[in-house]
N, C-alpha and C positions, 0 to 999 in steps of 0.2 A: 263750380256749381253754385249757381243763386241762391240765395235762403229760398225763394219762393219754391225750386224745384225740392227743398225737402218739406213739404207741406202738402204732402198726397191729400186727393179730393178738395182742394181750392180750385173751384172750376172757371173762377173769374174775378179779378180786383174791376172792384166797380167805379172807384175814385180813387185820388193820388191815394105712509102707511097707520097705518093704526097705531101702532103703539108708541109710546114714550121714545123719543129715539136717545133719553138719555138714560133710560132703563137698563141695570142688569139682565134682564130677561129678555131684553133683544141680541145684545152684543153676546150671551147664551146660544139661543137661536143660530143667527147667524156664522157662533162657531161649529156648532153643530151640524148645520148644513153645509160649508167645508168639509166635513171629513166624515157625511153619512154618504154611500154608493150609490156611483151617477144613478144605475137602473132609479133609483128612489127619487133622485132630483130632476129627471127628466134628460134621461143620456141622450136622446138624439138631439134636444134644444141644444144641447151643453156643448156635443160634437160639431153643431153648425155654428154656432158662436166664436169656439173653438177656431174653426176655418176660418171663420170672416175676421176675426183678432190679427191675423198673420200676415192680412193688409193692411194692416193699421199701422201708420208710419212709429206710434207709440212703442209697438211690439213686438218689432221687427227683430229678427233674432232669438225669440223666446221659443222654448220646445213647447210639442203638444201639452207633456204636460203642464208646463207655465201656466197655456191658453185655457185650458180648462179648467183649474185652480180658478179665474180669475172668471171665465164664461161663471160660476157657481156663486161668484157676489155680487156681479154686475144685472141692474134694475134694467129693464125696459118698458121706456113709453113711447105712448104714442100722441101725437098732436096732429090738428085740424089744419089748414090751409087761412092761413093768416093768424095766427096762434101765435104769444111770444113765448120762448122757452123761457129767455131770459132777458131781465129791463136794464139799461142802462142807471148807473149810481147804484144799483145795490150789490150790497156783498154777493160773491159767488158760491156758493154750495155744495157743486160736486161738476167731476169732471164730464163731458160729454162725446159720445160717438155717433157718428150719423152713420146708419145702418143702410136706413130709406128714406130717400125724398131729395128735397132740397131746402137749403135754410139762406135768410137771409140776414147781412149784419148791417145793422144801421147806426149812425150816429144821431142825437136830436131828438125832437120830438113832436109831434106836429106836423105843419107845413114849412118849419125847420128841420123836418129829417132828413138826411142824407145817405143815400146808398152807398157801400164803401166794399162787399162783397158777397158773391154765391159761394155756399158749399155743397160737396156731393160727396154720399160715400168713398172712403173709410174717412173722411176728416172727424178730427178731435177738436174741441176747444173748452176754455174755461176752466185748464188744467190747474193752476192757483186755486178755484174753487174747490177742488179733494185737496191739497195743504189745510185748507180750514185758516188761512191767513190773515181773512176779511178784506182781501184786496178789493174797493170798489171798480164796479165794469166802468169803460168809458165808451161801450157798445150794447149795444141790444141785437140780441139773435131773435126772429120769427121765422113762422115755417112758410115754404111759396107749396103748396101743395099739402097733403098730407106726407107728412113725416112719421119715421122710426129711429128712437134713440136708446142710445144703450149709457147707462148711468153710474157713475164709478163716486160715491163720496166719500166725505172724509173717518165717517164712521164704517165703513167698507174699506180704507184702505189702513186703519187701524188695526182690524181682524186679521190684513194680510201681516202688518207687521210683527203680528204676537205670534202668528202661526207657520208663517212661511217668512221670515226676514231675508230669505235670499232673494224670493220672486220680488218681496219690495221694492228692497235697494236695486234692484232691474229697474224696475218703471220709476223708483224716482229719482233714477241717474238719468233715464227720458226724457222724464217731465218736465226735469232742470233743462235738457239740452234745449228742449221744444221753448221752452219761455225762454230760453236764450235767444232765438232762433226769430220767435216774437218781436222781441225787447228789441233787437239788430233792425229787425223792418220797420216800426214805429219811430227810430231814431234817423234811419235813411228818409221814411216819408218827411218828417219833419224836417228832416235838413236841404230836402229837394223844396216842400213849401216855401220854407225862410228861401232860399235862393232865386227863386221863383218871385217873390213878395220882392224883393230887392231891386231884380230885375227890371219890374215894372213902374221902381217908384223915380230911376236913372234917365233923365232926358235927353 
């Protein structure tokens, strides 16, 4: 199996809130909404969240109730048709799921951009950005359409670790494998480049 076939919804390689988020009275909140009953938190959003998690290469393996633990921290937005989620060089934030739409990742900026791939539902990226690492991107995500994203960060996966440490260490034995999974394709592209570059400079 190719790294690429474990990267559900990569649909094409294109080239080789309000409050204080570092407030006690959020991270409050947020545990509280954990363990108040779905009826209150919106059980049918929660149940289809739930379902759509179960395609998510991320979560594969996870019971219901994992997915709905996790359906009850996770943010959704939505973005415009040419919108960036996220810029190339800045830190990352929080992790991503593409719900709906399609996104694109670019390198560059300008008429130096470079197209490099489409994603489609269930892809995830920018999982480094829920570690809270400060790893800088060396890609930019925008949306080709209107998009739907489901937002996992690092302050939400904190909640899960104080609350639920089992479902954690799930997703961030994941997460690890996914930036494994990354890291392995970045190093292949690069080392087909250099080859490539070699190649051409041989009379």
């Amino acid at each position: 199996m190719s790294s690429t076939d474990k990267l559900r919804g990569l649909k094409r390689l294109l080239l080789r809130q309000r409050s204080d988020p570092g407030s006690s009275d959020l991270a409050a909140r947020r545990l509280r909404a954990m363990y108040l009953p779905l009826e209150s938190r919106g059980k049918e959003r929660n149940e289809s969240l739930a379902e759509f998690l179960a395609q998510v290469t991320l979560f594969e393996g996870l019971g219901r109730g994992d997915r709905l633990r996790l359906a009850r921290v996770l943010h959704e937005r939505d973005f415009a048709d040419g919108e960036y989620i996220c810029k190339e060089h800045a830190p990352g934030a929080a992790l991503f799921i593409l719900r709906r739409g399609i996104v694109e990742i670019v390198s560059g900026e300008g008429a130096g951009e470079v197209p490099l791939a489409l994603l489609e539902p269930p892809a995830s990226f920018e999982e480094a950005g829920a570690l809270g690492v400060g790893v800088r991107r060396w890609f930019s995500v925008r949306a080709r359409g209107p998009v739907s994203l489901l937002a996992l960060g690092r302050s939400d996966l904190d909640a899960l670790i104080g609350s639920f440490p089992e479902l954690a260490n799930k997703v961030l034995v994941r997460m690890a494998g996914m930036l494994a999974v990354r890291l392995q394709m970045r190093i292949d592209a690069e080392a087909l480049g250099s080859a490539g570059a070699s190649e051409e400079v041989e009379p």
